[in-house]
C-alpha positions as CSV (number, residue, x, y, z in Angstrom):
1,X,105.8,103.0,71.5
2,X,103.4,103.1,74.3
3,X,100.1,101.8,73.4
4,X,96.7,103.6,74.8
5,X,93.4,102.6,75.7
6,X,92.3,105.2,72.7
7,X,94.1,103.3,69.7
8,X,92.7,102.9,66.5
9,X,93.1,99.0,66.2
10,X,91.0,97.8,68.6
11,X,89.9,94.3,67.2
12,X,93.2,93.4,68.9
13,X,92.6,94.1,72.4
14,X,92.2,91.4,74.6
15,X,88.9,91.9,76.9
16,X,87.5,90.2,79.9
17,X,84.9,92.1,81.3
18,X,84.4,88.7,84.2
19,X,84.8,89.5,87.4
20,X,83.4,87.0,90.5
21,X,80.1,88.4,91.8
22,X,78.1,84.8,92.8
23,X,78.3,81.5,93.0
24,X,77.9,80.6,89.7
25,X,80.9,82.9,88.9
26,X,83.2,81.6,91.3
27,X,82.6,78.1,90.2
28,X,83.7,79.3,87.0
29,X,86.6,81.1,88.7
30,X,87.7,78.3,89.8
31,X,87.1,75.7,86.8
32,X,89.5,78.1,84.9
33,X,92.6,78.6,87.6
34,X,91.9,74.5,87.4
35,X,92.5,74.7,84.0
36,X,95.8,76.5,83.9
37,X,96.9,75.4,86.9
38,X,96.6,78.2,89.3
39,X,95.2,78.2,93.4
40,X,91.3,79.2,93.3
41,X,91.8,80.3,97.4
42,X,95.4,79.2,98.5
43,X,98.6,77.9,96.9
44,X,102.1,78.1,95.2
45,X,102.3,76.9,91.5
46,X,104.0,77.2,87.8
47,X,102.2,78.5,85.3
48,X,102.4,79.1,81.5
49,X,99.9,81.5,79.8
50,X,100.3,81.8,76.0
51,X,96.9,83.4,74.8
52,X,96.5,87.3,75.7
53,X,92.9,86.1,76.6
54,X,93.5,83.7,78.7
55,X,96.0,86.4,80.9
56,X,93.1,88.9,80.8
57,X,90.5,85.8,82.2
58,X,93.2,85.5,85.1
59,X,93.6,89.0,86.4
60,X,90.0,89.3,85.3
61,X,88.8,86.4,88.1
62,X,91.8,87.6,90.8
63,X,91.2,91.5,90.5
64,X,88.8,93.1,88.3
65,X,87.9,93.2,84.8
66,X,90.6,93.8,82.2
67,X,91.7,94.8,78.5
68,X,95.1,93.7,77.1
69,X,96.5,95.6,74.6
70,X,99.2,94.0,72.3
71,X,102.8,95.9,72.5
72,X,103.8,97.2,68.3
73,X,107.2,95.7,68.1
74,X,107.0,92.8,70.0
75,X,103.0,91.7,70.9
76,X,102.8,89.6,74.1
77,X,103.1,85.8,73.1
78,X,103.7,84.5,76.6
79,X,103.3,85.0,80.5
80,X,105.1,82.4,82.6
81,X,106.3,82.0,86.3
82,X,105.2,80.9,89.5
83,X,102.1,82.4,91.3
84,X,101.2,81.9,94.7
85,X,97.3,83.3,96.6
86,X,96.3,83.5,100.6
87,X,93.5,84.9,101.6
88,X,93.6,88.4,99.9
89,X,97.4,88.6,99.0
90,X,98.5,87.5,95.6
91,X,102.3,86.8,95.3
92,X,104.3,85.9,91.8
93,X,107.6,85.3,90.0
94,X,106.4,86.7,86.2
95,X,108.3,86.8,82.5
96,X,106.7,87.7,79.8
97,X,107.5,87.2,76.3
98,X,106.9,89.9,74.3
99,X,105.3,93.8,74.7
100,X,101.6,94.4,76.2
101,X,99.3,97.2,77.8
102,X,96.7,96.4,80.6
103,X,94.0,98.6,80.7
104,X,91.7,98.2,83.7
105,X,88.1,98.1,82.8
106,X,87.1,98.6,86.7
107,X,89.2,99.8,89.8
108,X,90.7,97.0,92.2
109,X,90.6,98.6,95.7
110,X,94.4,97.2,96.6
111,X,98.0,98.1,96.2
112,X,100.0,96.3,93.6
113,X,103.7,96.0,94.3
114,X,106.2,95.4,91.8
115,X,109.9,94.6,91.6
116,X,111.2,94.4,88.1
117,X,114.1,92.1,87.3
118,X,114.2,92.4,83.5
119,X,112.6,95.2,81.1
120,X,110.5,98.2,82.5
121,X,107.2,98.9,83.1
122,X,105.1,102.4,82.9
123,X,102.4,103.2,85.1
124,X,99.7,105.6,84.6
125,X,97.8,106.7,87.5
126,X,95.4,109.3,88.0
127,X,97.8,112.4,88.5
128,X,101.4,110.8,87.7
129,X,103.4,108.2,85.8
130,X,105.7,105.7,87.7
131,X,108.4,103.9,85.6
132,X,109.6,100.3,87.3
133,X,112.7,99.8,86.2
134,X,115.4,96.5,87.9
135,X,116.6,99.2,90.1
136,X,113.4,101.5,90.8
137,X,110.5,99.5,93.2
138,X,107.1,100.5,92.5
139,X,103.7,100.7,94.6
140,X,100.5,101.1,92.1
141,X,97.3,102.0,93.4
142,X,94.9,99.9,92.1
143,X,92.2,102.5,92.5
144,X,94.1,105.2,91.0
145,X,95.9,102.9,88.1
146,X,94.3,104.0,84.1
147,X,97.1,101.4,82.9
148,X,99.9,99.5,83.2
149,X,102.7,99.4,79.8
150,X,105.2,96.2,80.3
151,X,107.7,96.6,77.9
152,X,111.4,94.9,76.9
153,X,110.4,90.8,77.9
154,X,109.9,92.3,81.1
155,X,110.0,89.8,84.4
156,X,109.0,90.4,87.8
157,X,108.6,89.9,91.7
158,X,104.7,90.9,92.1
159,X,102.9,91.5,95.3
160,X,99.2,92.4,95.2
161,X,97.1,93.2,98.8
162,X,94.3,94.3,99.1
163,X,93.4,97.6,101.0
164,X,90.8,95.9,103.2
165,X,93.9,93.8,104.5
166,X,96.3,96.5,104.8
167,X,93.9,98.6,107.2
168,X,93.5,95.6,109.2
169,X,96.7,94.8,109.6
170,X,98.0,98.2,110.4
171,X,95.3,98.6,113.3
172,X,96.7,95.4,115.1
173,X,100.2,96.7,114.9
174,X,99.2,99.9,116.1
175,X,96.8,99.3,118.6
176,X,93.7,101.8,117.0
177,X,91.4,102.5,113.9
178,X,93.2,103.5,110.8
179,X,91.6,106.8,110.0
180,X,93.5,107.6,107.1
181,X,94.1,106.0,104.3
182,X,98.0,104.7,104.3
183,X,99.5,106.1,101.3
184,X,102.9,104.3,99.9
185,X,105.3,106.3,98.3
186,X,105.1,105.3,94.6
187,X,108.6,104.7,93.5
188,X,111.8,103.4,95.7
189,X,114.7,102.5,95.5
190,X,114.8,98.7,95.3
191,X,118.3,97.9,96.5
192,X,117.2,98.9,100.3
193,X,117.9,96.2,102.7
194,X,114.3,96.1,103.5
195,X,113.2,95.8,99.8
196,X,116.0,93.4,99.1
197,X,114.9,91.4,102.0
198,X,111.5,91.8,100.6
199,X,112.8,90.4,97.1
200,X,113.8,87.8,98.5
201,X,110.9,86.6,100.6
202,X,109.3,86.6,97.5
203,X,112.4,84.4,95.8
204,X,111.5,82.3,98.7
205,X,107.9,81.6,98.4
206,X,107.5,81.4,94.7
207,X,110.9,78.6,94.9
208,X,110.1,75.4,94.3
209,X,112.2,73.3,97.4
210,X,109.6,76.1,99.9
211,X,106.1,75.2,97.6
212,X,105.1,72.2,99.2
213,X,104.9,73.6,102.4
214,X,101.9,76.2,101.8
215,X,100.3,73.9,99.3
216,X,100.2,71.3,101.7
217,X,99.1,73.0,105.2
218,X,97.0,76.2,105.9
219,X,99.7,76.9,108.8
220,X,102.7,77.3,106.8
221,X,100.3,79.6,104.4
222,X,98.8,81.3,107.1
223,X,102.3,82.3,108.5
224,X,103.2,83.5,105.2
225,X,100.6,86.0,104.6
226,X,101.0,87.8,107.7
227,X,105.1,88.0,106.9
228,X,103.9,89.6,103.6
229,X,101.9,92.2,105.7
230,X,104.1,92.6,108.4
231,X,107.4,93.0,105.8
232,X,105.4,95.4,103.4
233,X,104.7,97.6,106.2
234,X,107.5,97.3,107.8
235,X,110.2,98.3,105.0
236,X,107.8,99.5,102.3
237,X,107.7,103.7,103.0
238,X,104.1,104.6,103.7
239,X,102.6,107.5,105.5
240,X,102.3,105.5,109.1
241,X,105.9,104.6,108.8
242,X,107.0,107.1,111.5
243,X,103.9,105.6,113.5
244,X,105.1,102.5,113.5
245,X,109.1,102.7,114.2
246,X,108.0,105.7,116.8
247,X,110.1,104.8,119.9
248,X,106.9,104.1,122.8
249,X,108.4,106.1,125.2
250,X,108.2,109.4,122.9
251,X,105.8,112.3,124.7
252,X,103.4,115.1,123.7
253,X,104.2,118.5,125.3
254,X,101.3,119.4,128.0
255,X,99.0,121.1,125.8
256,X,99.0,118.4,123.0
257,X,98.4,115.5,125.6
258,X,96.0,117.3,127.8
259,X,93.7,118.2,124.5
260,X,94.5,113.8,123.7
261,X,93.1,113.1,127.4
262,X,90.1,115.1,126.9
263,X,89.1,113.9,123.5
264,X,89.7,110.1,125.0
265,X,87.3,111.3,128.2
266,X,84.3,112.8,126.2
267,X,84.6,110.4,123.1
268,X,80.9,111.4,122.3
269,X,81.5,115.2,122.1
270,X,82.5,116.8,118.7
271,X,84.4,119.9,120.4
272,X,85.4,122.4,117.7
273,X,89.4,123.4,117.1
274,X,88.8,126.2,118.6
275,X,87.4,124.9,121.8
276,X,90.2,122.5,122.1
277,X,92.8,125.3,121.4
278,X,91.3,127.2,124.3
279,X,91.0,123.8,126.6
280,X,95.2,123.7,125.4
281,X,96.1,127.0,126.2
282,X,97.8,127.3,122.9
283,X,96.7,128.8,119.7
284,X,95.1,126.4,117.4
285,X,98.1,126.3,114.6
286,X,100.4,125.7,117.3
287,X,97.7,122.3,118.4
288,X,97.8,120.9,114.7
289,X,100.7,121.2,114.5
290,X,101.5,119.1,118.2
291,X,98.8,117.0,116.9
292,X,100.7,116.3,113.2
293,X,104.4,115.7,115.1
294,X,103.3,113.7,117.9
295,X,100.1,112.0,117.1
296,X,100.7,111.5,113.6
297,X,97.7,112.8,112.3
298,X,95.3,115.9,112.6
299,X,93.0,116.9,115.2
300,X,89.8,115.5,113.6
301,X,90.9,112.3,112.4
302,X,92.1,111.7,116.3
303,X,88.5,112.3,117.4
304,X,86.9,110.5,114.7
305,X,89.6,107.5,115.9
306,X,88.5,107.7,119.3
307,X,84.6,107.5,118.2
308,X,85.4,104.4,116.0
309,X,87.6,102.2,119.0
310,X,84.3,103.6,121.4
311,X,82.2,102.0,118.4
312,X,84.0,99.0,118.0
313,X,84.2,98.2,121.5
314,X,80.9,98.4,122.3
315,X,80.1,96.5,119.0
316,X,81.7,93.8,121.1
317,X,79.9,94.2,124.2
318,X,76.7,95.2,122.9
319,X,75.9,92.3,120.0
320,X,72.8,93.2,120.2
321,X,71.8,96.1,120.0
322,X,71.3,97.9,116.3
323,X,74.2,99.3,114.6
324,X,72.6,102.2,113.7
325,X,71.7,103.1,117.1
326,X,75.5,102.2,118.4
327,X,76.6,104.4,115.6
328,X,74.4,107.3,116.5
329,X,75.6,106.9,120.4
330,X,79.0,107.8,119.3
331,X,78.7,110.8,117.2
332,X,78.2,108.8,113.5
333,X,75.0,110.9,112.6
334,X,75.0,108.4,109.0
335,X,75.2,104.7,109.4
336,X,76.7,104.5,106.0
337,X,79.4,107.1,106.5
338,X,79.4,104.9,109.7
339,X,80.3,101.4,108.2
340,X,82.6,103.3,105.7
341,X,84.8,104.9,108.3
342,X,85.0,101.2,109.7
343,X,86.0,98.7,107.4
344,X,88.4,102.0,106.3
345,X,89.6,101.9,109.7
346,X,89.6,98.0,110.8
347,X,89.2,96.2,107.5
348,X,86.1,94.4,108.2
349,X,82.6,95.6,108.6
350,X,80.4,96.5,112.0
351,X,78.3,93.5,111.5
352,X,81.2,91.2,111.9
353,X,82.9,92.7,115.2
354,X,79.2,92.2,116.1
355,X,78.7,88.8,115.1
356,X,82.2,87.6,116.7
357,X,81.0,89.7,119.9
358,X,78.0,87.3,120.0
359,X,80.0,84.4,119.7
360,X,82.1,85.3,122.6
């Protein structure tokens, strides 16, 4: 039987309501991954967790704050495997002895992937329930996730990145701002050659002849984390998949790239779709639609994309001068919304593209 966050028997949830917000917390972050023998910023290692508590401290300290709920037939009695942590991606070879529910007590902004090997799991999310199964992948938003039900000894290849990373990532490949949000699709089929090839980069880097290498240089490690992006986006189905295997030489009709040139011309003017339809010659269905098949996104999100690589790039030139007012200059009326659409798009904030323009 499932368990839910609303059960009567509460005294035996497992809570950790830490999560690391200073300095004294980190240090204490780090005195416990000491303690049970797991990397405080970087590194591969084995690990054996045999107190509920001590799993919630963990994924407490890595993600946010947790409550474990013990399984009725079997409760959880141990977690064991090999996790490995670089700079914002969490990797991990997981078995678990025994039945348990994780309720998150606050959202982790980061997508949790999830190959199961032995058992199933059952995700809740906020409008639909994945079940992980040794033949079915799945992709959990950590923002979306209510709980996660691990049930039948389960055991697992784990991935966890967070969203910060991803945009970042996905900007470089692409050459622009991520606009919108990349969405994975939930539940795949895990026998793929991509996903299998996936799998076993995980095998890999969790194995214990490949351990020393990341454990022992930030090169290796460094390597590692970007095959982790580069592979997830790469075989993992998202919504900027077609951007990214898009042939370079593909071309827009006439109306969808003269309406492209004139947005990249006037980056600072908010033209209406009505004004670009007439500038097009074309209705303005026909334009989205251009815009969806051949940009790979919709009219507004291309010139808010445009505004933000105007933004960033004078960000780079301009150290110096306020973000607010470099905001304003390009059409970003609220310097929240401002640094919001950013780090969305780039994964890091204006202040930092301004900082490492002032250290050019």
């Amino acid at each position: 039987m499932t368990n839910t966050p609303g059960r009567s028997d509460r005294a035996s949830a497992y809570t950790c309501c830490a999560a690391v917000t200073d300095v004294q917390d980190r240090k204490k972050e780090e005195r416990f991954c000491r303690a049970v023998g797991l990397p405080t910023s970087q590194g591969v290692v084995d690990f054996e967790l045999r107190e509920p508590v001590a799993l919630a401290e963990l994924l407490s300290r890595r993600f946010a704050p947790v409550k474990i709920l013990p399984g009725d037939a079997a409760p959880l009695r141990a977690v064991s495997g090999t996790y490995g942590a670089h700079a914002g991606i969490d990797f991990s070879r997981t078995r678990c002895t025994g039945d348990f529910t994780l309720v998150p007590q606050r959202l982790y902004d980061g997508v949790f992937f999830y190959f199961p090997v032995h058992g199933h799991m059952l995700v809740d999310q906020a409008s639909e329930q994945l079940l992980g199964t040794t033949t079915k992948a799945i992709a959990a938003e950590g923002l979306a996730c209510r709980s996660m039900t691990f049930s039948g000894n389960f055991a697992s290849l784990g991935i966890a990145i967070s969203r910060p990373l991803l945009a970042e990532r996905l900007s470089i490949l692409l050459g622009r701002p991520i606009v919108e949000k990349p969405i994975f699709e939930s539940v795949v089929n895990a026998g793929t050659p991509g996903l299998r090839s996936l799998q076993a980069l995980v095998e890999f880097a969790t194995g214990a002849e490949f351990r020393p290498a990341p454990n022992a240089g930030t090169l290796t490690a460094r390597r590692l984390h970007e095959m982790f992006l580069d592979m997830i986006l790469e075989v993992w189905p998202h919504s900027y998949s077609n951007a990214l295997h898009k042939p370079s030489s593909s071309i827009a009709p006439r109306h969808v790239k003269r309406v492209l040139d004139f947005i990249a011309e006037h980056p600072n003017e908010s033209a209406s779709g009505a004004e670009l339809a007439a500038i097009s010659g074309v209705s303005l269905r026909s334009l989205q639609a251009g815009f969806r098949h051949f940009a790979g996104m919709s009219i507004a999100a291309n010139q808010r994309q445009v505004r933000l690589e105007s933004a960033h790039n004078d960000l780079l030139r301009n150290p110096a001068v306020p973000i607010e007012d470099i905001a304003l200059k390009w059409g970003f009326t609220n310097a929240g919304r401002f640094s919001r659409y950013f780090r969305e798009a780039y994964g890091v904030s204006p202040f930092a593209v301004a900082r490492k323009g002032a250290q050019r």
